[in-house]
MMTF fields as JSON, N, C-alpha, C and O atoms, coordinates in Angstrom:
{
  "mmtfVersion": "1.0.0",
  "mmtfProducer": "UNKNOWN",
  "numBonds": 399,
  "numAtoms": 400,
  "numGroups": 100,
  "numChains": 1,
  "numModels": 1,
  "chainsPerModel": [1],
  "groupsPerChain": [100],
  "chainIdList": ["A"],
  "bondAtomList": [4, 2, 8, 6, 12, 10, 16, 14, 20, 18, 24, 22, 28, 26, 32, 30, 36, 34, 40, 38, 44, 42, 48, 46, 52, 50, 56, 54, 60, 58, 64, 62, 68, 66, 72, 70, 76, 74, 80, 78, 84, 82, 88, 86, 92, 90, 96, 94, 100, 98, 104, 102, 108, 106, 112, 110, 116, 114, 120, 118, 124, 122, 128, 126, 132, 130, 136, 134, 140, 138, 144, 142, 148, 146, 152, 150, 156, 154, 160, 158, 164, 162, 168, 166, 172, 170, 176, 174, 180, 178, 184, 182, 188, 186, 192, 190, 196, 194, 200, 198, 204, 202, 208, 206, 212, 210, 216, 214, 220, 218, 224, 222, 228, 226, 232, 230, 236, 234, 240, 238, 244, 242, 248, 246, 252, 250, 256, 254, 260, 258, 264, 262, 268, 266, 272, 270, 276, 274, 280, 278, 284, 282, 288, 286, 292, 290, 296, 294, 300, 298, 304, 302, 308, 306, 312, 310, 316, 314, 320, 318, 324, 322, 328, 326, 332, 330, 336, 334, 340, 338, 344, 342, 348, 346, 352, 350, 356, 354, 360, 358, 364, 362, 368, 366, 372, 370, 376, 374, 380, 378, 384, 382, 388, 386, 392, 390, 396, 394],
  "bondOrderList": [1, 1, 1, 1, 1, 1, 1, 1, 1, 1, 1, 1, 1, 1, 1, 1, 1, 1, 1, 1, 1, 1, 1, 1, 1, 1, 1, 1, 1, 1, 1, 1, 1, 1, 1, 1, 1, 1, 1, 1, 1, 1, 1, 1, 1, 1, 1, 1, 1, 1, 1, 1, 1, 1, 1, 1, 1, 1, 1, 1, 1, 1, 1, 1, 1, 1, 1, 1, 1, 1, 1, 1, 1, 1, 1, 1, 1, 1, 1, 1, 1, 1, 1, 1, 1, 1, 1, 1, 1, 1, 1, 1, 1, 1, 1, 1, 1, 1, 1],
  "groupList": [{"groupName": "UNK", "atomNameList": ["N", "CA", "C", "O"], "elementList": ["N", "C", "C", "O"], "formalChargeList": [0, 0, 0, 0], "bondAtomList": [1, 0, 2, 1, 3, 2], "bondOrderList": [1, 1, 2], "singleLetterCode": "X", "chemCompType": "L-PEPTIDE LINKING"}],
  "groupTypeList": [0, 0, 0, 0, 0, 0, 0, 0, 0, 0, 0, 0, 0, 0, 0, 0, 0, 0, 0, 0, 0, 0, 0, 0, 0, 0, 0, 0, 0, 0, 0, 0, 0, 0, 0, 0, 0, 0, 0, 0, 0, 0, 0, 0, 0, 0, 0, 0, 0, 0, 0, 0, 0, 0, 0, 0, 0, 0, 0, 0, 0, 0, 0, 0, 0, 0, 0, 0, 0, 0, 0, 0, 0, 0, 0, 0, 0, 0, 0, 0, 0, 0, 0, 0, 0, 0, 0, 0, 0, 0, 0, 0, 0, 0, 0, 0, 0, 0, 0, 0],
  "groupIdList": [1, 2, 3, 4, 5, 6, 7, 8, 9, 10, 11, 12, 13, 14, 15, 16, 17, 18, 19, 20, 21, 22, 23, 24, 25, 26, 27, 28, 29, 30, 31, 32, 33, 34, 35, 36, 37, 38, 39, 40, 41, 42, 43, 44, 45, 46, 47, 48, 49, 50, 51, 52, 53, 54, 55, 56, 57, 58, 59, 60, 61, 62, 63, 64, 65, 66, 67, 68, 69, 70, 71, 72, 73, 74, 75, 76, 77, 78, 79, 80, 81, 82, 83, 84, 85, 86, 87, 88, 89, 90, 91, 92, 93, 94, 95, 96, 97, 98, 99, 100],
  "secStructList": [7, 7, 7, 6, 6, 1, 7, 7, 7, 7, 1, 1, 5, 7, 6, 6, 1, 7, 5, 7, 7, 7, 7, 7, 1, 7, 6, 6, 1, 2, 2, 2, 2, 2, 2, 2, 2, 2, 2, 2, 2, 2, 2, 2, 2, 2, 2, 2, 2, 2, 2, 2, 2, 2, 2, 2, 2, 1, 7, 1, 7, 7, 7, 2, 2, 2, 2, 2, 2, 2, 2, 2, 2, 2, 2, 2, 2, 2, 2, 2, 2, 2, 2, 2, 2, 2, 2, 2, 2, 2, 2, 2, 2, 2, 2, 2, 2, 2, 6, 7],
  "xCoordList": [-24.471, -23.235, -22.188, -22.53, -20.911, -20.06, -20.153, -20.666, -19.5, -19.092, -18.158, -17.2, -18.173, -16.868, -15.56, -14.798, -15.273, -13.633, -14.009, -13.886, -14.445, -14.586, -14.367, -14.946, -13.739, -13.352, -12.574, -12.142, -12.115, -11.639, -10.133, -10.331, -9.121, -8.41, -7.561, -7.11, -7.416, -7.95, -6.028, -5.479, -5.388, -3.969, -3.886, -3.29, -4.354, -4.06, -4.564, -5.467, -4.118, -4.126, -4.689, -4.414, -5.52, -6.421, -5.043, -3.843, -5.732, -5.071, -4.042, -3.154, -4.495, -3.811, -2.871, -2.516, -2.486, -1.708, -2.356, -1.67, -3.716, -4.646, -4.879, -5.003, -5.015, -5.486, -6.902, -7.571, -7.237, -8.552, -9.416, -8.851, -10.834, -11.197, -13.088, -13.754, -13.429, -14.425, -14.889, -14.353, -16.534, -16.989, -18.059, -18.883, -17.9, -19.033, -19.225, -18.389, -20.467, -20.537, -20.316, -20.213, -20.17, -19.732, -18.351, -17.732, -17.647, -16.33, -15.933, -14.846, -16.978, -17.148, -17.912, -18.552, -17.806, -18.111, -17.235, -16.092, -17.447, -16.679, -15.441, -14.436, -15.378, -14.651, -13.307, -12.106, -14.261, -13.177, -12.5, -11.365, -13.267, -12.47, -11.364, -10.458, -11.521, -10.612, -8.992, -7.768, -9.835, -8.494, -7.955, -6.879, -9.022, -7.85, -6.957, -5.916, -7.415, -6.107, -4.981, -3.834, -5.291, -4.271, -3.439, -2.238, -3.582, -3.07, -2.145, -1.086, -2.448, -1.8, -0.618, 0.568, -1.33, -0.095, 0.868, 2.038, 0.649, 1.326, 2.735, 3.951, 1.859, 2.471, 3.383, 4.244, 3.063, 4.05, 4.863, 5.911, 4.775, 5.561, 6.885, 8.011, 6.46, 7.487, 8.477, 9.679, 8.136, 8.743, 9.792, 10.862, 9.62, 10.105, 11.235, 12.161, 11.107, 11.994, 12.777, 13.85, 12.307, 13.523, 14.576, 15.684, 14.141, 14.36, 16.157, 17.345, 15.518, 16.347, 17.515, 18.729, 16.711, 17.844, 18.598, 19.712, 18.754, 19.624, 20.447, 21.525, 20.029, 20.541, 22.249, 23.426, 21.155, 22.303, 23.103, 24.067, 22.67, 23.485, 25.083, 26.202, 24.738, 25.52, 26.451, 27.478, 26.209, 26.967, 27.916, 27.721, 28.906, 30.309, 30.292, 31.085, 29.652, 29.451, 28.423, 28.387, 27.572, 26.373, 27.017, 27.883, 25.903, 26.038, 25.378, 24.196, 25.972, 25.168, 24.254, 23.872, 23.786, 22.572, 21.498, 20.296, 21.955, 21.461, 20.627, 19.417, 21.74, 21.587, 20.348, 19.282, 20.514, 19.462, 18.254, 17.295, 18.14, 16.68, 16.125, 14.982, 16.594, 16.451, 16.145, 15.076, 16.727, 16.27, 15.259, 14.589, 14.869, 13.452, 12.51, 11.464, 12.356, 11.452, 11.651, 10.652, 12.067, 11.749, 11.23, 10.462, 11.723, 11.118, 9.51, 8.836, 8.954, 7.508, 7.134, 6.063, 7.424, 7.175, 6.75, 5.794, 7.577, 7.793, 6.152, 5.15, 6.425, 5.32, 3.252, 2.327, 3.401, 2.505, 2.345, 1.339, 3.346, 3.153, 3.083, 2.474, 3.55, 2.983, 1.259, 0.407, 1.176, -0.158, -1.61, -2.752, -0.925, -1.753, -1.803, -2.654, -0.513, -0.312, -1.135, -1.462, -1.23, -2.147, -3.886, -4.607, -4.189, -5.485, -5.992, -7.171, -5.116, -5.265, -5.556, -6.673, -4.837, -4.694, -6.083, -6.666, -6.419, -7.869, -8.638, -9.389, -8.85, -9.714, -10.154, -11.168, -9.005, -8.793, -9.06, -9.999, -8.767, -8.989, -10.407, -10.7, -11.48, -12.81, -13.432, -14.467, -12.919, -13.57, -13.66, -14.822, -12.566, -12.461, -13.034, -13.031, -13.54, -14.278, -15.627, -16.051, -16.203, -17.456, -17.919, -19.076, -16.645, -17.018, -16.784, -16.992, -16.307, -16.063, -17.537, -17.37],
  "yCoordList": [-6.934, -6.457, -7.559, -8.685, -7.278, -8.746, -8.833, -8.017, -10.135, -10.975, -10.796, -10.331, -11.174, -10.939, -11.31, -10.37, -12.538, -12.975, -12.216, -13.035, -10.844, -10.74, -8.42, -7.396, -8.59, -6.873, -6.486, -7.529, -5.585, -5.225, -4.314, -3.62, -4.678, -3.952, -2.942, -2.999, -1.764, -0.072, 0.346, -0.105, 1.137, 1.317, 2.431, 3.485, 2.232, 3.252, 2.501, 1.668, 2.779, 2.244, 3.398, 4.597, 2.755, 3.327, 4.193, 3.939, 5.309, 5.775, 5.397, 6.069, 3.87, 2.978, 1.753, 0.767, 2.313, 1.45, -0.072, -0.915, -0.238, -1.447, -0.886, 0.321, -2.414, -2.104, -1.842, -2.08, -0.936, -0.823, -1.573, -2.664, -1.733, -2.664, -1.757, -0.957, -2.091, -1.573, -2.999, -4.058, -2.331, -3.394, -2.709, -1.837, -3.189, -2.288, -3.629, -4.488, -3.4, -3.88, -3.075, -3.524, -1.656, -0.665, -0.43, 0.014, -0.95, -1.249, 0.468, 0.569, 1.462, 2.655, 3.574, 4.52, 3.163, 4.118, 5.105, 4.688, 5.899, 7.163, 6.416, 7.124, 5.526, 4.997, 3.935, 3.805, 3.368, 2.227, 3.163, 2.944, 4.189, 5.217, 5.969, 6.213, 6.426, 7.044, 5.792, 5.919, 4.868, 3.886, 3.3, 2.718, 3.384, 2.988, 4.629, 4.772, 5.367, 6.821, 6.673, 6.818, 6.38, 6.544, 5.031, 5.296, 3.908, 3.466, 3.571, 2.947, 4.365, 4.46, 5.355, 5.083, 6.89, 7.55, 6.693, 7.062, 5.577, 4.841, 4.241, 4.315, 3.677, 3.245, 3.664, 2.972, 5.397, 6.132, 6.454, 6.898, 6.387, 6.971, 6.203, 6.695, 4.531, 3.89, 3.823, 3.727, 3.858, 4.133, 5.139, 4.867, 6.138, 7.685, 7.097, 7.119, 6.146, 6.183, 4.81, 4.499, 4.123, 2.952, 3.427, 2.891, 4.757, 5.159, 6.046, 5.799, 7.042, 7.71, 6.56, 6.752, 5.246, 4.648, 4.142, 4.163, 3.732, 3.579, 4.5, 4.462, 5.298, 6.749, 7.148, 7.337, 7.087, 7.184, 5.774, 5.84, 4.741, 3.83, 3.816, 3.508, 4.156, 4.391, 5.322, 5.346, 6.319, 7.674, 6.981, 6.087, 7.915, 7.499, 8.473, 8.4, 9.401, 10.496, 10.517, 11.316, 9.71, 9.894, 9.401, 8.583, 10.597, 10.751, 9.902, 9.612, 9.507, 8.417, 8.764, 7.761, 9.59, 10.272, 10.288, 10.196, 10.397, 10.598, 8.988, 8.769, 8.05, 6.684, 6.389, 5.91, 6.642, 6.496, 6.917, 6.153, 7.952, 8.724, 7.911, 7.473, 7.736, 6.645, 5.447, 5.135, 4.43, 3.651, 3.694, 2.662, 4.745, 4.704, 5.042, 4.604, 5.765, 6.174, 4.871, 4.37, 4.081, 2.79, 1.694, 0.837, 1.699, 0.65, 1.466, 0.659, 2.382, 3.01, 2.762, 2.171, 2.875, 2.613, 1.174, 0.959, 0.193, -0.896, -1.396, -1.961, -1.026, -1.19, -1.032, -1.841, 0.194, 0.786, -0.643, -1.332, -0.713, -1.765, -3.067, -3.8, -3.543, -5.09, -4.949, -5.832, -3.635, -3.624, -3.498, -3.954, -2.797, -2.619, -3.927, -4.19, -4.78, -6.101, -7.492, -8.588, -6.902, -7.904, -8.037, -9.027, -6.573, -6.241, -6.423, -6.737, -6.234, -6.599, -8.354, -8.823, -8.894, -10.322, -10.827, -11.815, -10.207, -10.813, -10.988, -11.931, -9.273, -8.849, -10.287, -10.963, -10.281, -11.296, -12.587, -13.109, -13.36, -14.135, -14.774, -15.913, -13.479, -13.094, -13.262, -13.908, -12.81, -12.657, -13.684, -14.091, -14.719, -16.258, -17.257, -18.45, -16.8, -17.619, -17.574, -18.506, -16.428, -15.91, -16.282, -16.381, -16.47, -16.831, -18.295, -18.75, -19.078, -20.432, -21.688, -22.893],
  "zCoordList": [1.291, 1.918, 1.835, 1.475, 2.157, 1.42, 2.704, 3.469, 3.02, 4.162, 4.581, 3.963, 5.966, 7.045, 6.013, 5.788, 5.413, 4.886, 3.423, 2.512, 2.922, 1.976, 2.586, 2.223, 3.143, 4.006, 3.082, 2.591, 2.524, 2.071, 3.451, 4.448, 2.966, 3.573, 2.84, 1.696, 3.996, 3.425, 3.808, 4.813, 2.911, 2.949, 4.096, 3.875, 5.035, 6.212, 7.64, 7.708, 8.255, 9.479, 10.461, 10.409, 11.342, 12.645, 13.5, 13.392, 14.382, 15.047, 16.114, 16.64, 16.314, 17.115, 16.692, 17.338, 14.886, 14.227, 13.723, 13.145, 14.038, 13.574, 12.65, 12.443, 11.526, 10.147, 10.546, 11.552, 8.743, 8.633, 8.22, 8.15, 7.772, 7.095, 6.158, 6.816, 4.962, 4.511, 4.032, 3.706, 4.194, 4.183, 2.937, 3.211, 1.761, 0.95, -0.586, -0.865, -1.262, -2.454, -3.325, -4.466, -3.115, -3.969, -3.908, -2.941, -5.648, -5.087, -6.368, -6.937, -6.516, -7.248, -6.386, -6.845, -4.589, -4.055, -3.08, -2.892, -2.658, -2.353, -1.295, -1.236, -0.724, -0.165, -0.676, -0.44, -1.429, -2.276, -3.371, -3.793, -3.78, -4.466, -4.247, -5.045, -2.793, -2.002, -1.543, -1.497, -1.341, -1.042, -1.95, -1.811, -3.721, -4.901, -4.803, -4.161, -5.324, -4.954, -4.172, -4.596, -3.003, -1.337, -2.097, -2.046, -2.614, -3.182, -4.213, -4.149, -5.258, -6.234, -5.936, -6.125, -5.249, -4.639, -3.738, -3.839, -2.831, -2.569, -3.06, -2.883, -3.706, -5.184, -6.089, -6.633, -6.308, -7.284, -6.422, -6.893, -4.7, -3.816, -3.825, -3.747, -3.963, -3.464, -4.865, -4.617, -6.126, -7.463, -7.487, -8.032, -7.016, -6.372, -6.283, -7.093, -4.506, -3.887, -4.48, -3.963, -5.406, -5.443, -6.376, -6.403, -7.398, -8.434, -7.339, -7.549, -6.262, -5.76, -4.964, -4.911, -4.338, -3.868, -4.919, -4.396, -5.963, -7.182, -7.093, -6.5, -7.624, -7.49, -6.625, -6.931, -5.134, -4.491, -3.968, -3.205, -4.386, -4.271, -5.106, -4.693, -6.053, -7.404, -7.151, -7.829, -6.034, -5.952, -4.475, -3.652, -4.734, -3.664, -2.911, -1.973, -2.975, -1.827, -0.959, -0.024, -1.175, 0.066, 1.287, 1.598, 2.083, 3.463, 4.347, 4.164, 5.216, 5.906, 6.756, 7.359, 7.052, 7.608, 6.497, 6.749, 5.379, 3.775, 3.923, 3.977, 3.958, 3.651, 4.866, 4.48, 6.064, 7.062, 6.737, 6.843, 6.375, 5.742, 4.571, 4.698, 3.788, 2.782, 3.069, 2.543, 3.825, 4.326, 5.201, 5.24, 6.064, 6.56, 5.916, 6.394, 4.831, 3.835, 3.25, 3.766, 2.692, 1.513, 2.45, 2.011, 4.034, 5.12, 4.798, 4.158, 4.966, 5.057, 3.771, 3.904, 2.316, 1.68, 1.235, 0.489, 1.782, 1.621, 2.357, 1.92, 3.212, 4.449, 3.483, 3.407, 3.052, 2.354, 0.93, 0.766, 0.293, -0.636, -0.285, -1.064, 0.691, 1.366, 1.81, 1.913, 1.991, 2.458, 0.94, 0.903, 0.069, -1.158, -2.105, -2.954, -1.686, -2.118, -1.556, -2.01, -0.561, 0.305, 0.456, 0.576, 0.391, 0.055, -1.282, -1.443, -2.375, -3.864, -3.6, -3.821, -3.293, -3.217, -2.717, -3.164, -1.966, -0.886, -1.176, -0.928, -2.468, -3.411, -4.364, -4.537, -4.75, -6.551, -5.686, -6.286, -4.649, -4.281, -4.301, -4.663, -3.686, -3.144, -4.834, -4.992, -5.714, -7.182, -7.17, -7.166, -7.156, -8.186, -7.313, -7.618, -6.206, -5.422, -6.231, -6.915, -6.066, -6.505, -8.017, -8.425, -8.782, -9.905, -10.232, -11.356, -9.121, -9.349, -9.049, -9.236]
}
């Protein structure tokens, strides 16, 4: 089983807003599988939205209610990718230990 500084952290958060954490050597099992996915959609989510804030950055008519919505969707997004960024990191960290 890996070790405590070797958790994997999971792109969703507990009902009480605490991160998650998996603890598995199966990094091809139904779990680490599920949280590379919830990742990637993550991922294509926040692409979406940097693509649309261009978008309407560029445009002279957006609405500022428009602009608010936008900015809270790319803050959540943002949020989601500091978190897939950080767990990736822990990951690769945990490898080059193991192989050093």
């Amino acid at each position: 089983m890996t070790t405590s500084n070797e958790l994997r952290l999971l792109p969703w958060t507990g009902p009480d807003g605490k991160p998650c954490f998996l603890s598995t050597d199966d990094s091809g099992g139904y779990m680490s599988r599920l949280a590379d996915n919830i990742e990637s959609v993550q991922l294509g989510t926040a692409t979406e939205l940097l693509d649309k804030a261009i978008d309407m950055l560029a445009a002279t008519d957006t609405a500022p209610d428009d602009m608010r919505l936008l900015a809270k969707d790319l803050t959540g997004a943002l949020r989601d990718t500091l978190r897939v960024a950080t767990s990736r990191g822990h990951r690769l960290a945990a490898s080059e230990t193991r192989c050093s």
